[in-house]
C-alpha positions in Angstrom: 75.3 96.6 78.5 72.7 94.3 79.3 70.6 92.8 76.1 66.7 92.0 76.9 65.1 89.6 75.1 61.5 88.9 74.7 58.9 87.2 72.8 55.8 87.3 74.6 53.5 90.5 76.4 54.7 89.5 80.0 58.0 89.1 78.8 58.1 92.8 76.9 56.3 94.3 79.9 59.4 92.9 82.5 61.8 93.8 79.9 60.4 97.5 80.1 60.5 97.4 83.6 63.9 96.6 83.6 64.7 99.3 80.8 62.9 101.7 83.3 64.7 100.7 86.7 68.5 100.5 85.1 68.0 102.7 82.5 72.0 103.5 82.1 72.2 99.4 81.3 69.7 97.3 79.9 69.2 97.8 75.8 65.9 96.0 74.8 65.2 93.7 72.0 61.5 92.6 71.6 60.8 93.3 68.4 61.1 91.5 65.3 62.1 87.8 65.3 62.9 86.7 68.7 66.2 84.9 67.7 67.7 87.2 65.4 67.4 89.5 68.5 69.1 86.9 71.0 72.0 86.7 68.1 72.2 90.4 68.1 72.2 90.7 71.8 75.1 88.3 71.9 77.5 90.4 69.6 76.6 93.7 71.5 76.1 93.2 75.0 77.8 91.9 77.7 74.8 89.6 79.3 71.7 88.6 78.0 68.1 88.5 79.9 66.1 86.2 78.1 62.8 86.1 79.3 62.4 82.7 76.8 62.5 79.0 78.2 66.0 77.7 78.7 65.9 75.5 76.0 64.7 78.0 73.2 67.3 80.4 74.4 70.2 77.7 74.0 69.0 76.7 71.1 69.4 79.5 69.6 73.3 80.3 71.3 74.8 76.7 70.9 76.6 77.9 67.8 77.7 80.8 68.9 79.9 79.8 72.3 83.5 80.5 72.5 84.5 80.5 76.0 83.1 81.4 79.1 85.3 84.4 79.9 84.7 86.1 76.4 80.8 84.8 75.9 78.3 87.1 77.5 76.7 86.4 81.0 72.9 84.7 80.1 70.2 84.6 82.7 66.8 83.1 81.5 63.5 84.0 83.5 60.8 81.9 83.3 57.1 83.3 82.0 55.7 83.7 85.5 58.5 85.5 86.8 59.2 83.1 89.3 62.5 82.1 88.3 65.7 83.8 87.3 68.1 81.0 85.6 71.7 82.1 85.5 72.5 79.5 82.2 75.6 80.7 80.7 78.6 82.2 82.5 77.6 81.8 85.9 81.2 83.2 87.9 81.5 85.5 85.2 78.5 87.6 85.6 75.5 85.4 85.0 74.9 84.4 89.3 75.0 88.1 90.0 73.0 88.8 87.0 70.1 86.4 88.3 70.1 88.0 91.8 69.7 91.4 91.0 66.4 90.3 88.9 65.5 89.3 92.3 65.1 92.9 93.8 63.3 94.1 90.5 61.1 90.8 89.6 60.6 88.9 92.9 62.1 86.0 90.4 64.0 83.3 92.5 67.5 83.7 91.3 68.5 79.9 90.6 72.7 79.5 90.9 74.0 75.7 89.9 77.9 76.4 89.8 79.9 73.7 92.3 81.4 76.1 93.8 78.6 78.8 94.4 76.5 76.0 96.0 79.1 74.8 98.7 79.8 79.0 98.9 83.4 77.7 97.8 85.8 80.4 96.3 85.9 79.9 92.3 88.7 78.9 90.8 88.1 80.5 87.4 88.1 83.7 89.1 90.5 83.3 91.9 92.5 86.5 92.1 90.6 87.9 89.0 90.0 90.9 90.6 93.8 91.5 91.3 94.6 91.0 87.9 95.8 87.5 88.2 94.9 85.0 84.7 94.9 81.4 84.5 97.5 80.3 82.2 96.7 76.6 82.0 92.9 76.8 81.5 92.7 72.9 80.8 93.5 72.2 84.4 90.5 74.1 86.1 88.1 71.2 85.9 90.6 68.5 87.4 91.9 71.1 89.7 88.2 72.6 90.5 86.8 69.1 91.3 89.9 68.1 93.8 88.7 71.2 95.9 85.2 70.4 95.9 85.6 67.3 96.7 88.1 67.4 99.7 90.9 65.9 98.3 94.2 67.4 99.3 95.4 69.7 97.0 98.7 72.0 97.5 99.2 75.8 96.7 102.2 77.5 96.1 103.0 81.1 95.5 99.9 82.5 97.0 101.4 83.8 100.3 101.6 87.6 100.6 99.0 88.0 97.9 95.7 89.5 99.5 93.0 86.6 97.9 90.2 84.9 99.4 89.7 82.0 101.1 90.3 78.3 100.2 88.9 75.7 102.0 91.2 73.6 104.3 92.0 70.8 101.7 94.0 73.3 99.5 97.1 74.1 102.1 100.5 75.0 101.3 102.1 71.9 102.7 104.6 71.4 100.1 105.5 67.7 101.7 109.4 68.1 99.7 112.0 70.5 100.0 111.9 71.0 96.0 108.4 71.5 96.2 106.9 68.2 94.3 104.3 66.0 95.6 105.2 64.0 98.0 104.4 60.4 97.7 101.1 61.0 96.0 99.9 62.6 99.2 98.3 65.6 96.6 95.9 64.9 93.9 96.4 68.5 92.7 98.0 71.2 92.8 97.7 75.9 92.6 101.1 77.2 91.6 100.7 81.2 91.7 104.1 82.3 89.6 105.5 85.0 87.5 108.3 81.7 86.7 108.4 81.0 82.9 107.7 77.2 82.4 111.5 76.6 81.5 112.4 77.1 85.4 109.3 75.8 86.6 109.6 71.9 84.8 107.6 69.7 87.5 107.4 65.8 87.7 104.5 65.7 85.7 105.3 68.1 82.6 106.0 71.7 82.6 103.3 72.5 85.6 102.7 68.7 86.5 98.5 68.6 88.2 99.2 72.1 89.0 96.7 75.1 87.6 99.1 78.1 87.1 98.2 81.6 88.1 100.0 84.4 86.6 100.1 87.2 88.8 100.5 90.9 87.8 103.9 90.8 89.9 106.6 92.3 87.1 107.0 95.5 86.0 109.5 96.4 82.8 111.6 99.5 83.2 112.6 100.6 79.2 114.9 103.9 78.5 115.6 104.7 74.4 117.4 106.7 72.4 115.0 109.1 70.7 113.5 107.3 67.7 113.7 104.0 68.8 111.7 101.3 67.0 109.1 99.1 68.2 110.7 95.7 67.1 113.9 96.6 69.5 112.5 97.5 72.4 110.3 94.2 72.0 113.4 92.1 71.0 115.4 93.5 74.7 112.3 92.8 76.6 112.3 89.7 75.5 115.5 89.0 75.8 115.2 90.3 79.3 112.3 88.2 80.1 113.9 85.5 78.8 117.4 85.1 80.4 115.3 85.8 83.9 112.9 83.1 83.3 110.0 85.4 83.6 106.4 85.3 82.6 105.4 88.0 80.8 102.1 87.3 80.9 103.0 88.8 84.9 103.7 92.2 83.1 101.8 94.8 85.0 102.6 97.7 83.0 105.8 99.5 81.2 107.8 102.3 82.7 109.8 104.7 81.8 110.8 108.4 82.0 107.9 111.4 81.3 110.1 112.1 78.6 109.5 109.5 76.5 106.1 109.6 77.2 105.5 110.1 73.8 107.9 107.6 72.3 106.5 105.6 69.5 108.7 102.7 69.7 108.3 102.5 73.6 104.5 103.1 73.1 104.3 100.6 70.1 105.9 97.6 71.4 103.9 98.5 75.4 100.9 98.0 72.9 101.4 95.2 71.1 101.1 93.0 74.7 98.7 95.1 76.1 100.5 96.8 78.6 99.5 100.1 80.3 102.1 102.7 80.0 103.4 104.6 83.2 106.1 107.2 83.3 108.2 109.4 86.4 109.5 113.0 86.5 113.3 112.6 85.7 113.5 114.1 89.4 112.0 111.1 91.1 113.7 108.3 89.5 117.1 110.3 90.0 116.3 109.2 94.1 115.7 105.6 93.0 118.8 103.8 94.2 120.0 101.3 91.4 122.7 99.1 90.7 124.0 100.0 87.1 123.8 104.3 87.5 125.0 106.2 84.2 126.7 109.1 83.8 125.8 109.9 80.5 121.8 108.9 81.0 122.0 111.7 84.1 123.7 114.4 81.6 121.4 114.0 79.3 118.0 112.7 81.4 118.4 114.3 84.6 118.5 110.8 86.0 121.3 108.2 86.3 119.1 105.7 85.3 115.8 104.9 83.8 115.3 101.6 82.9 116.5 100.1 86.3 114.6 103.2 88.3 111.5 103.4 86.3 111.3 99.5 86.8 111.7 99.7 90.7 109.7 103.1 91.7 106.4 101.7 89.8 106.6 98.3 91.6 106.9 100.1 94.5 104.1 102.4 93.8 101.9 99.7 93.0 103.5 97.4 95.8 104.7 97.4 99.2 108.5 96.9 98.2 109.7 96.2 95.0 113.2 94.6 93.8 115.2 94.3 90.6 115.0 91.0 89.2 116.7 91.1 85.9 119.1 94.3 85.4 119.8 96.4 83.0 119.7 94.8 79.4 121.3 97.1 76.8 121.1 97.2 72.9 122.1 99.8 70.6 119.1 102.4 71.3 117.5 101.0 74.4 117.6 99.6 77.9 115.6 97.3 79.7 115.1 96.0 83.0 112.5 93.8 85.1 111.5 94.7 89.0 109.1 92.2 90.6 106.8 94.0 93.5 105.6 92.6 97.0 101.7 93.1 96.9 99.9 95.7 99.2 97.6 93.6 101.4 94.3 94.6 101.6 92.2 96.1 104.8 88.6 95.9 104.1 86.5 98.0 107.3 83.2 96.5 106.7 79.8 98.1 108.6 76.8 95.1 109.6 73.9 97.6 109.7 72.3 97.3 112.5 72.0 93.6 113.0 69.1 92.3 110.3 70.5 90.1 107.9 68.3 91.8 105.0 70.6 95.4 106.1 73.2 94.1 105.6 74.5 95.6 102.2 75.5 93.1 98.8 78.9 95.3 99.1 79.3 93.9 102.6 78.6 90.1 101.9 80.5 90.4 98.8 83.7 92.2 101.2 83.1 89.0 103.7 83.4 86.3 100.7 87.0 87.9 99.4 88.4 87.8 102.9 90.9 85.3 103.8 91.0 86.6 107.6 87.9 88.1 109.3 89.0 90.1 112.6 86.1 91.2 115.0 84.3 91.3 118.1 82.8 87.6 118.7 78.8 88.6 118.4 79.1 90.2 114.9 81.4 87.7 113.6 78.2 85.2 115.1 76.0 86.8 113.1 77.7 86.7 109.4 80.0 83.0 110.1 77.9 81.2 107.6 79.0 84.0 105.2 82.2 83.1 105.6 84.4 81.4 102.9 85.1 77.8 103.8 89.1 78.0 105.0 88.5 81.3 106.2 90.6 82.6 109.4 88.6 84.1 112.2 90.3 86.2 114.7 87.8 87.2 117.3 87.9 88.8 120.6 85.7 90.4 123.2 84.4 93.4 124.2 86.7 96.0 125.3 89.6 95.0 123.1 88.9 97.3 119.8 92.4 98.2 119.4 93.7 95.0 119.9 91.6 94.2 116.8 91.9 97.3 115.0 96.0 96.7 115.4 95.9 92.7 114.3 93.6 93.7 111.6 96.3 96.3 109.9 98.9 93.8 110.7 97.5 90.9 109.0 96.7 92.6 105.9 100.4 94.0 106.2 101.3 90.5 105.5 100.0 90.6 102.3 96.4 89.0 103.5 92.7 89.4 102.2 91.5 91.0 106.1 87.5 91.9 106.5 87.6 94.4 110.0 84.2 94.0 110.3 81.5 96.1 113.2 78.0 96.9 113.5 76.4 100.0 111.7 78.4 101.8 110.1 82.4 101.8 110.4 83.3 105.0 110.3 80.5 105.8 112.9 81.4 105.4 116.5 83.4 101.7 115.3 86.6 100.6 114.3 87.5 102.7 111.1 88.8 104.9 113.0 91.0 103.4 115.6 92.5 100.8 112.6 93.2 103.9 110.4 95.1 105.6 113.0 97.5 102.2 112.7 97.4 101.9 108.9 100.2 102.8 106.5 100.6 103.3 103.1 101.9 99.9 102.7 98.0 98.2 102.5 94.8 98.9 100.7 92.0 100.0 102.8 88.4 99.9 101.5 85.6 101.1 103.9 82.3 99.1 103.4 79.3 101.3 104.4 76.9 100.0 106.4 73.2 101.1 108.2 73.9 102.8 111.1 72.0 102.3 114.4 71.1 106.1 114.2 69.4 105.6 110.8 67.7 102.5 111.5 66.2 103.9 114.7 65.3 107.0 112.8 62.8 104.9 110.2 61.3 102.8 112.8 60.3 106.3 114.5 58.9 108.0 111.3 61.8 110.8 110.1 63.2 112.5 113.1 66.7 113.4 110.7 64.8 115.2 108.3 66.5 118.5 108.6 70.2 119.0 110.3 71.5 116.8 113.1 74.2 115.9 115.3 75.2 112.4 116.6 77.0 112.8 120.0 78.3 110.1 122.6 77.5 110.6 126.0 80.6 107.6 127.0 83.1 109.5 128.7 85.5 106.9 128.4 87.7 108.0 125.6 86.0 111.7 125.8 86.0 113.8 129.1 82.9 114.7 130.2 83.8 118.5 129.6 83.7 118.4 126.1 80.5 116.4 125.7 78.6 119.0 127.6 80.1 121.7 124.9 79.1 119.8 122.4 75.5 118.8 123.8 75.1 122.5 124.8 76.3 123.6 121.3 73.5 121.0 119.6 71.0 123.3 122.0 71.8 125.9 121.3 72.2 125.7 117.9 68.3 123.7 117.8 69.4 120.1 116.5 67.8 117.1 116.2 70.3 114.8 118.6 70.9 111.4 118.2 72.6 110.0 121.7 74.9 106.8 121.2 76.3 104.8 124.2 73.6 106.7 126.3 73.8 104.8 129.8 75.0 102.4 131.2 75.0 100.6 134.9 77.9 102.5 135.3 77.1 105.8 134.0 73.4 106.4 134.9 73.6 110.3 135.2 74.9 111.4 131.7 71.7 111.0 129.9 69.0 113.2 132.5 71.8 115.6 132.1 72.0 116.1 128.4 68.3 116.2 128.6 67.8 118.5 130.8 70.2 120.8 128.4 68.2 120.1 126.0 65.3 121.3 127.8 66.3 124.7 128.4 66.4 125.4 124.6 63.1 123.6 123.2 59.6 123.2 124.6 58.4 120.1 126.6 56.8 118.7 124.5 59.7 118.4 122.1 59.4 114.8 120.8 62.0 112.0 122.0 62.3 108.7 120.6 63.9 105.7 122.5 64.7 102.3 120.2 66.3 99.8 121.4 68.0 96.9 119.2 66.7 98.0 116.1 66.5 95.9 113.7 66.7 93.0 115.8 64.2 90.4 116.9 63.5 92.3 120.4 63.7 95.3 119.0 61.5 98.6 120.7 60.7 101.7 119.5 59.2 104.3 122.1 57.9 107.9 121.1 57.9 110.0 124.1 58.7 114.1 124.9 61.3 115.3 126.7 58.8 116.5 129.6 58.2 112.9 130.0 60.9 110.8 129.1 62.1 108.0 131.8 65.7 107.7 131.3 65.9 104.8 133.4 64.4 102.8 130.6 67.7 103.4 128.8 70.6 101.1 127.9 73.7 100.8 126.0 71.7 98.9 123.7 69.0 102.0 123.2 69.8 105.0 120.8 67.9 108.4 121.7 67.0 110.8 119.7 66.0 114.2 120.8 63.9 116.5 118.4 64.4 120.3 117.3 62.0 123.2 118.4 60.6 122.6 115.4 60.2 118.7 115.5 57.1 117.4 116.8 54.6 113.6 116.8 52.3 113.5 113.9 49.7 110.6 114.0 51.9 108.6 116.2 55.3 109.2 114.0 58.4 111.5 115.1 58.4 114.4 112.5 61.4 116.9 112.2 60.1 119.0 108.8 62.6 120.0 106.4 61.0 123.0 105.7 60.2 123.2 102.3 58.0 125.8 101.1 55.3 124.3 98.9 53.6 126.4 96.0 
């Protein structure tokens, strides 16, 4: 929930207008005394919108700050509206906070964080969205200011885990076989470990320079007697975690059998750290292979083993392979054991739009700046490289090679990597969703990123020729024999339309287009409207509104999408209308 605050009639008319554009979020507070309601807003809400100066508003806060990750986001907007200040919390909440006031306020949002300036990933939220916490907070502002500044810094632990981008200083040049600075060439260090600090004792302490990352890599497998208590299934996990050397602040989550999913000593102790509770038919875990099978668990389970299988199915649910790392502990009424999973890489398929910057989607951006390797063809990786992470590995290629692509993207993120497959319009139009699904397992995450397509874009620059139902069709007969385009373009006739041609003509294939057209023709009137747009979006771009008694298909290109009205569509004041057909009272 977002908390408004506001003192003065500009102010309470912007907070309304928030209120009315994100109704779902925004609470107001502009009545009363304008602090108590900042104080209020701070023990309710998440962020705070103060449209106060920045030096009221932190006046008024000062005594209440805590931390950064537990204090709400606070964005201050000056009086004019011009500015949107994020003040408080900047990486955790307060920068995005300040451009979204942009699109509702036409405020400036104004970002100061280091690392947000030199479009450097932040470190207080590296891997946050994989679950990863910082366990030596202290350390971020030494660490932080090494990577800003260039200085060589080493990381460790961080292969096979899919985060974004560090810039070229931070490497994982270790320098030692043991793993310790070498001859001061490091000033600082990223250790990503599930190791307690016992087995991790460095030259400088338990961690040395190094800011730890606790990743969610372990997951505890606990069987039980029926009645178990809580204090002894927390005393064998520890134990467990213990004589491992494990963190368990690396605990994912607790499994165990559906039987016991309503086991009060299992579900006690899981909820005394936090942990999310998971639990497997008897039936499954019975095929999970295990060193330490019983007997007398499978007589009376249906499984030889619970602890030990629960353990290694969930990491391998959650990861791409799992293995036992501590086995079976047993005391008198329970068992416990540890697996520690290899994380699924992840495959983001991002769409460009149609090549403006301003459509290209926040998502999109956002999908660019948590990729550690961007695969794609070399003009659209052109037109988002200053979007890139600093550090970030670009694998580009020509035309002509999109599975080549499709197949290194799947592969790098089956390493373990942050991969962006990136392509104009849409992905999953005519682009490379497709071909890079068709190589994908279930050993990755795959997000699709929607973007504009062509077709859409084209469509609003000719007024609304997709108002009622349509059909996209490629006349390339490359990958699609000729045959079955003329079914489909004679179905779209026949069945009246609106078409949208992609990959139209080309030097090469010059008669495709008058041929569709001409099948198009024998099922609407001449006058039928046709629009040609070429590199929409674009700074050259054309839009041409023609009919299909008069339409020069030699003005066509690869670079031109066509679209052919319905019977029913037809050129109103200048604009391509297809009419939905709604019957007005």
């Amino acid at each position: 929930m977002i908390g408004v605050v506001a003192a003065t009639a500009s102010g309470r008319t912007a907070a309304a207008t928030l209120a009315d554009v994100w109704p779902d979020e925004v609470r107001l507070f502009t009545e009363g005394k304008v602090g108590d309601g900042l104080r209020e807003a701070w023990a309710s809400c998440d962020a705070i919108v103060s449209f106060l100066a920045v030096g009221a508003t932190v006046r008024v806060l000062a005594p209440l700050l805590e931390h950064k990750t537990a204090d709400p986001a606070v964005v201050c907007v000056d009086e004019s509206m011009q500015y949107a200040v994020a003040v408080l919390g900047g990486h955790h909440g307060a920068n995005l906070l300040a451009r979204r006031l942009t699109g509702v306020l036409g405020c400036e949002p104004v970002v100061t964080t280091a690392s947000d300036q030199s479009n450097i990933t932040p470190l207080d939220s590296y891997g946050a969205e994989l679950g990863f916490t910082v366990h030596n907070r202290e350390m971020l502002a030494h660490v932080g200011a090494a990577v800003l500044s260039g200085e060589p810094v080493l990381i460790e632990g961080a292969e096979g885990w899919p985060l974004p981008a560090l810039p070229p200083n931070v490497r994982p040049d270790a320098g030692s076989s043991d793993g310790e600075f070498s001859d001061g060439e490091f000033s600082a260090g990223i250790l990503v470990s599930d190791a307690a600090e016992l087995t991790c004792m460095c030259h400088e302490g338990w961690f040395g320079s190094r800011l730890v990352y606790r990743p969610p890599s372990l997951v505890v497998g606990v069987g039980s007697a029926r009645g178990v208590s809580a204090e002894e299934v927390s005393r064998l996990i520890d134990v467990a975690l213990g004589e491992a050397g494990l963190a368990p602040e690396s605990v994912r989550c607790l499994a165990t059998v559906d039987l016991k999913a309503d086991e009060e000593g299992i579900l006690a102790a899981a909820r005394e750290r936090g942990w999310e509770v998971i639990t497997f038919p008897a039936d499954v875990l019975a095929e999970v292979e295990v060193p330490n099978p019983s007997d007398v668990v499978r007589a009376e389970v249906g499984t030889p083993s619970v602890a030990e299988a629960s353990a290694l199915h969930a990491a391998r649910s959650y990861g791409r392979s799992g293995e036992l790392v501590a086995e079976k502990r047993k005391s008198a009424n329970a068992t416990v054991a540890v697996a520690r999973l290899a994380p699924k890489g992840r495959l983001s398929i991002v769409g460009l739009g149609p090549g403006a910057r301003d459509l290209v989607t926040p998502r999109a951006v956002e999908a660019l700046r948590r990729a550690a390797v961007v695969v794609g063809l070399d003009q659209y990786v052109d037109q988002v490289r200053d979007l890139l992470r600093p550090g970030t590995r670009v694998l580009e290629s020509g035309l002509g090679q999109e599975e080549e692509r499709a197949r290194t993207a799947v592969e790098e993120a089956g390493r373990g990597n942050a991969v962006a497959l990136i392509g104009s319009g849409d992905a999953g139009v005519y682009a490379m969703a497709s071909p890079a699904l068709e190589f994908a397992s279930y050993d990755i995450e795959v997000e699709g990123v929607p973007g504009i397509t062509a077709a859409i874009a084209a469509s609003n620059l000719l007024g609304a020729p997709l108002g009622h139902d349509h059909a996209y069709i490629s006349l390339s007969d490359l990958h699609t024999p000729w045959e079955i385009i003329e079914r489909r373009v004679r179905s779209a006739a026949e069945g009246d339309f609106t078409v949208c041609f992609y990959n139209p003509r080309s030097k090469a294939r010059d008669w495709q287009l008058p041929k569709a057209l001409s099948i198009l023709a024998e099922h609407r009137p001449p006058e039928t409207p046709v629009g040609l747009v070429r590199n929409a979006s674009r700074p050259d771009e054309t839009a041409t509104l023609s009919t299909l008694a008069e339409v020069d298909p030699a003005q066509v290109d690869m670079f031109t999408v066509v679209l052919v009205g319905s019977s029913v569509s037809r050129a109103v004041a200048g604009r391509f209308v297809t009419p939905r057909g709604y019957r007005w009272a």
